[in-house]
C-alpha positions as CSV (number, residue, x, y, z in Angstrom):
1,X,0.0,0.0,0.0
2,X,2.8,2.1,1.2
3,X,5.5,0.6,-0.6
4,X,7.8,0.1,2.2
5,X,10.8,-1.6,3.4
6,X,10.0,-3.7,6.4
7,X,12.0,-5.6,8.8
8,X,11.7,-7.2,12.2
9,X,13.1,-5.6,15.1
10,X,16.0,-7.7,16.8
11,X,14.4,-9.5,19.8
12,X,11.4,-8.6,19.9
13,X,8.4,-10.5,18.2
14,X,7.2,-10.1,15.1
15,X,3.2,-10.1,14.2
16,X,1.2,-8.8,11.7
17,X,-2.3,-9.0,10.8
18,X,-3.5,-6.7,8.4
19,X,-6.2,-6.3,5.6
20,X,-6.2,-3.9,2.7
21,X,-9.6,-1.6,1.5
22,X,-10.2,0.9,-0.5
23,X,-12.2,3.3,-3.3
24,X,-11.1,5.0,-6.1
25,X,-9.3,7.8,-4.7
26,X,-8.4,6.5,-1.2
27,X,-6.8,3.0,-0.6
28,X,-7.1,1.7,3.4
29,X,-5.4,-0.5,5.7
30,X,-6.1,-1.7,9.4
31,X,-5.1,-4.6,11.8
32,X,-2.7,-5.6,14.2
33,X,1.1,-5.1,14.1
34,X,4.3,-5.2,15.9
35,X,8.0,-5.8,16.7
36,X,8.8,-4.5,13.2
37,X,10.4,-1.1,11.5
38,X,9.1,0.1,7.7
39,X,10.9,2.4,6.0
40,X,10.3,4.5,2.9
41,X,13.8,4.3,1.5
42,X,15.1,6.8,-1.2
43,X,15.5,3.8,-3.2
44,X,11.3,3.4,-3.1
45,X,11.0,6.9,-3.9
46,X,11.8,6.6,-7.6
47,X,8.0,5.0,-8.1
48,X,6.9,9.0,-8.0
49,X,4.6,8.7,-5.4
50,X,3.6,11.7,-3.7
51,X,0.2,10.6,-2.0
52,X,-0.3,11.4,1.2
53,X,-0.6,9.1,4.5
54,X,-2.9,9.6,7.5
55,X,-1.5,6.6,10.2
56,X,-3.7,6.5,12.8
57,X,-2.0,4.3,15.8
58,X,-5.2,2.6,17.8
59,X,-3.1,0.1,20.7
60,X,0.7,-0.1,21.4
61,X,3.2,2.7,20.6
62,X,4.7,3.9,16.8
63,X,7.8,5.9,17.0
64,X,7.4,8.2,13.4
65,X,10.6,9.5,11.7
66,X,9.5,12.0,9.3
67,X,11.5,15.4,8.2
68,X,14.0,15.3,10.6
69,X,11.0,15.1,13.1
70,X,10.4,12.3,15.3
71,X,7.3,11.8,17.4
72,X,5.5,9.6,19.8
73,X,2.2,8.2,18.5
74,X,0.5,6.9,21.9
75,X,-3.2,5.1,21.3
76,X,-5.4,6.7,19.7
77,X,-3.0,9.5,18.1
78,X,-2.8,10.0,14.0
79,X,0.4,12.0,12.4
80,X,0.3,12.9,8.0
81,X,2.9,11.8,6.1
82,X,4.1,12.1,2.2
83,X,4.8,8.9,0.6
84,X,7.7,11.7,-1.9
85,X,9.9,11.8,1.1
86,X,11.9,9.6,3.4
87,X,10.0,8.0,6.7
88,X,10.5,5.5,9.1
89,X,7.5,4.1,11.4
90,X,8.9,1.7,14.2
91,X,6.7,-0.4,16.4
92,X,8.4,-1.5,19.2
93,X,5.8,-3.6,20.9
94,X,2.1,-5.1,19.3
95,X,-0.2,-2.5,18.2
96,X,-3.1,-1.8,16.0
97,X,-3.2,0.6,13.3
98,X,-5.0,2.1,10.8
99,X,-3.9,3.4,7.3
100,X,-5.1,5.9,4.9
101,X,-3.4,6.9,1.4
102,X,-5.2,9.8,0.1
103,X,-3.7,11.3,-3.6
104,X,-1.7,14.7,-2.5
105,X,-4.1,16.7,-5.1
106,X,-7.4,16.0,-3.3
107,X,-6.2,17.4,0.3
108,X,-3.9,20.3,-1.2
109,X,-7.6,21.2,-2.9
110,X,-8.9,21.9,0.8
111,X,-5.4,23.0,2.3
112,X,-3.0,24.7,-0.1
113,X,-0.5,24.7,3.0
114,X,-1.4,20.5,3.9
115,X,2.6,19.9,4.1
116,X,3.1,22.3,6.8
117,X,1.1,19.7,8.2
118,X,3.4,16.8,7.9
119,X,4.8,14.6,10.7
120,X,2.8,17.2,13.1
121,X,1.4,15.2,16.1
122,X,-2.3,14.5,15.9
123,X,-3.7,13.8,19.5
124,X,-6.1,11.5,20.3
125,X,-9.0,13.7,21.4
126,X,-8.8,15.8,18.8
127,X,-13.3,15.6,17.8
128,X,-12.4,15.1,14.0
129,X,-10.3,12.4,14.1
130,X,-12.9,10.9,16.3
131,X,-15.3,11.2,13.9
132,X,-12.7,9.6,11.0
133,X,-12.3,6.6,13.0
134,X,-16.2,5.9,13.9
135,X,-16.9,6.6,9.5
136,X,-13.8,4.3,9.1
137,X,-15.5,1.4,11.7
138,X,-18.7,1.8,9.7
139,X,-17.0,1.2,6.3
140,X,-15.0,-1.8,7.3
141,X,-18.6,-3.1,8.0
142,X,-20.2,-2.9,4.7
143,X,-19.5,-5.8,2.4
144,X,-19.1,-3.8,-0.5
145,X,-20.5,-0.4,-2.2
146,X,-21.6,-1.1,-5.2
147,X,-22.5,2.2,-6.7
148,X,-19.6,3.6,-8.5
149,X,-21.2,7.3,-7.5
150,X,-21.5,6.2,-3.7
151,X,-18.0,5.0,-3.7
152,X,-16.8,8.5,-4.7
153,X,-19.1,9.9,-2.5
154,X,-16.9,7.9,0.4
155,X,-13.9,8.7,-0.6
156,X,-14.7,12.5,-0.7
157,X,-15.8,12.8,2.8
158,X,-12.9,10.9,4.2
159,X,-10.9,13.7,2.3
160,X,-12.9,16.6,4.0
161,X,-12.4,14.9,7.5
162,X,-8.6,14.5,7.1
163,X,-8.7,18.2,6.1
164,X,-10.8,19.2,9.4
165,X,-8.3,16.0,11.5
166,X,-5.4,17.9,10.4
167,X,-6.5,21.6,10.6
168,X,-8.4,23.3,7.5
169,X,-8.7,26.7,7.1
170,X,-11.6,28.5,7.9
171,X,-13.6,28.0,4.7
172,X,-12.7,25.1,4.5
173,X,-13.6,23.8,7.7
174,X,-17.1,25.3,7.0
175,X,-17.3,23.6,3.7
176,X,-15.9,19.7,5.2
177,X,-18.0,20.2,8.1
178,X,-21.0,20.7,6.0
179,X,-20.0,17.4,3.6
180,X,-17.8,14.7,5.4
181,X,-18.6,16.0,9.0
182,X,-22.7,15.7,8.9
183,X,-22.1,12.6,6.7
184,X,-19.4,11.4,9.6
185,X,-21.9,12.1,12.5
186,X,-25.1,10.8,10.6
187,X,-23.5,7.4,9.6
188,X,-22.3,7.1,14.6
189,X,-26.1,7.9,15.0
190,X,-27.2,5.2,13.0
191,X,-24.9,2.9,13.9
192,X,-25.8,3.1,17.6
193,X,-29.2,3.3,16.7
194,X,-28.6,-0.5,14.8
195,X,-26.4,-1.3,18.2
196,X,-29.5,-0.3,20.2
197,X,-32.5,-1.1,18.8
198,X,-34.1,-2.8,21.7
199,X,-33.9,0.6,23.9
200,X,-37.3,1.7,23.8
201,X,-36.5,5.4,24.6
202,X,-34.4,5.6,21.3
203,X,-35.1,9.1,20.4
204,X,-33.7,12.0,20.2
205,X,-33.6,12.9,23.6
206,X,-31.3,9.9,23.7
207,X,-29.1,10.3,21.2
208,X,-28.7,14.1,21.8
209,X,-27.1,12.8,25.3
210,X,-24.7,10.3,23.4
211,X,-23.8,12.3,20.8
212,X,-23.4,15.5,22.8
213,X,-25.8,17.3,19.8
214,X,-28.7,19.4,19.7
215,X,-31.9,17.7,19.2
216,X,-32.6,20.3,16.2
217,X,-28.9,19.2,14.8
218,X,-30.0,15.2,14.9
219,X,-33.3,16.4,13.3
220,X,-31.4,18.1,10.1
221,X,-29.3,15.9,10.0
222,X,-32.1,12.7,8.9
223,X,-33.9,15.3,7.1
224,X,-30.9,15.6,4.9
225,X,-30.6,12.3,4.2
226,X,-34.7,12.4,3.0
227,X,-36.2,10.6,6.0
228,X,-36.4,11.2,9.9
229,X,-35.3,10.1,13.1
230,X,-38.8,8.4,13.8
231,X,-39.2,7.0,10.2
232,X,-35.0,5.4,10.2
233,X,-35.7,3.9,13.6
234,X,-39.0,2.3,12.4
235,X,-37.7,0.8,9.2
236,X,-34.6,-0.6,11.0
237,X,-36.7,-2.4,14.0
238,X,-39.0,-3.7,11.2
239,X,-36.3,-4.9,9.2
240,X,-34.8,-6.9,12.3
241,X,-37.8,-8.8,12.9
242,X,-38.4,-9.7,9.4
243,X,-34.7,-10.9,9.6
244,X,-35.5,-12.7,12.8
245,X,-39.0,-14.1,11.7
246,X,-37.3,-15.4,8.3
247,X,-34.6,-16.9,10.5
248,X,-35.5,-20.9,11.1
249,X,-33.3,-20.7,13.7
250,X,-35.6,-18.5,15.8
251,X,-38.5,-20.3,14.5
252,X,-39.5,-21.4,18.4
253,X,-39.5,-17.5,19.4
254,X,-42.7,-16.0,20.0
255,X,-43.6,-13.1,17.6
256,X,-44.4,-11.2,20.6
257,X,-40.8,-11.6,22.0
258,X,-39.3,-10.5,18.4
259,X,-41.5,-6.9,18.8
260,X,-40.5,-6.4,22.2
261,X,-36.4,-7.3,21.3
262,X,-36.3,-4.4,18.7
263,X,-38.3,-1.9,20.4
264,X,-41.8,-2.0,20.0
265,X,-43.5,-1.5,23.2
266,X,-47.1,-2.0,21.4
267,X,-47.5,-5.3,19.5
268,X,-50.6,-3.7,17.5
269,X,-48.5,-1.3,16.3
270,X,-45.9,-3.6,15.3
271,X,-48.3,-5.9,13.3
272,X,-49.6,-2.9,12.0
273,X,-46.9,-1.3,11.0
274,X,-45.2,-4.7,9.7
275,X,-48.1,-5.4,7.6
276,X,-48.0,-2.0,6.0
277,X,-44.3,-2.8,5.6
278,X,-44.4,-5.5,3.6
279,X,-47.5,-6.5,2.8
280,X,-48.3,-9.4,4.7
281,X,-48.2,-10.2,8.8
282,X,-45.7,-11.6,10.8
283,X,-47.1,-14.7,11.2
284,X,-47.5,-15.2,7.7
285,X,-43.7,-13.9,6.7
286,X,-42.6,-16.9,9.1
287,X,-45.0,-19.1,7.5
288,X,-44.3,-18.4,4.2
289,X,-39.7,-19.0,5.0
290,X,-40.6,-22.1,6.7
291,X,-42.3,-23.2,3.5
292,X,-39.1,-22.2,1.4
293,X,-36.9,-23.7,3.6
294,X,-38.4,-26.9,3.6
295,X,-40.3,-27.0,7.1
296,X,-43.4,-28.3,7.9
């Protein structure tokens, strides 16, 4: 990905578990790695690469050698770095990283002055590069994206929240925050939402409290993406029974229990509601799977 030189550290044990990602336009890496030092020699600088790196160090230490700079990347820090120039990244004991390669062009659009940002520590509680790494999680979920648009659409709002990680200008910042930041935030809301579907008081209220945003904020933010808080929370309880119900492994489970596990407090509603969905009642969708799947 990088195109480096690597080589184990004397006594010390080498591991590495890693997978590689990506979209057109941004190429990722994450997993588990240590007792090993990578170098981007002069030698690996004839390929002409001058993409740009985001290394974001999630568990054990990584000792970065960049422009006659060296820092300390604790958990949960991130430094840039330019695949055109010499670097050394040194993990002395097992850690867990995560890798971004970003072409130079696409940042330098948002931050004419991105290499003064080189090899400049990133810390850990920085809010931005919280968000990067909750869009990142989501993304290593999905199986695959198939829309070639969508894919695009990804890769640009990882580049607008490196910009805001790393420290855009003003207008900038205004213009990420608007694209990659609301898309960052929207896609941690609805991840926890999917993580807790079977709270009952899963509204705004809630979120507001885990998210630390306004209720208004939340609102706008579903509205942009053509729906609602209410509406997204219905469709994804209803689409966890169905998945249940068509499930012959949970074929002894009441229907009632299914409601009550994603949420619904009112089992009219949910055979209401689930019968508007998809056109027939939850009795019947369980039927109907058993049928297909060769059951009595």
């Amino acid at each position: 990905m990088f195109r480096l030189d690597m080589e184990p550290l004397p006594d010390v044990p080498f591991h590495a578990d890693v997978k590689l990602g990506g979209f057109p336009g941004l190429r990722m890496v994450w997993g588990n790695i240590g007792g090993t030092r990578d170098v981007r020699t002069r030698a690996l600088l004839e390929d002409g690469n001058d993409d740009l790196g985001l290394a974001i160090n999630l568990a054990g230490t990584n000792i970065v050698s960049h422009r006659k700079r060296e820092i300390v990347a604790g958990p949960g820090d991130a430094s840039l770095l330019s695949c055109a120039e010499i670097g050394t990244f040194t993990r002395p004991d097992a850690g867990k990283v995560i890798g971004l390669r970003v072409p130079h062009a696409a940042l330098a659009a948002l931050m004419p002055n991105v290499d003064d940002a080189l090899n400049r520590p990133i810390p850990r509680d920085a809010e931005a590069l919280g968000l990067l790494k909750n869009y990142i999680g989501v993304l290593r979920e999905l199986e695959t994206l198939v829309s070639a648009e969508l894919q695009r659409a990804v890769a640009v709002h990882i580049y607008d929240l490196i910009a805001l990680t790393i420290g855009a200008t003003r207008d900038v910042t205004a213009m990420a925050e608007g694209r990659g930041g609301r898309a960052a935030k929207l896609r941690a809301i609805k991840a926890d939402i999917s993580a807790n579907l079977g709270q009952r008081d899963l509204g705004v209220g809630f979120l507001s409290m885990r998210h630390r945003l306004t209720s208004r904020y939340i609102q706008r933010l579903f509205e942009s993406d053509g729906t609602s808080l209410t509406e997204f929370v219905l469709e994804q309880r209803l689409g966890r029974a169905h998945r249940t119900l068509t499930d012959l492994r949970f074929s002894d489970r009441a229907v009632s229990a299914i409601a009550f596990e994603v949420g619904f407090g009112d089992l009219s509603y949910f055979n209401r509601t689930f019968r508007r969905r998809y056109g027939a009642t939850p009795s019947d969708v369980r039927e109907t799977a058993s049928r297909g799947n060769g059951g009595s």
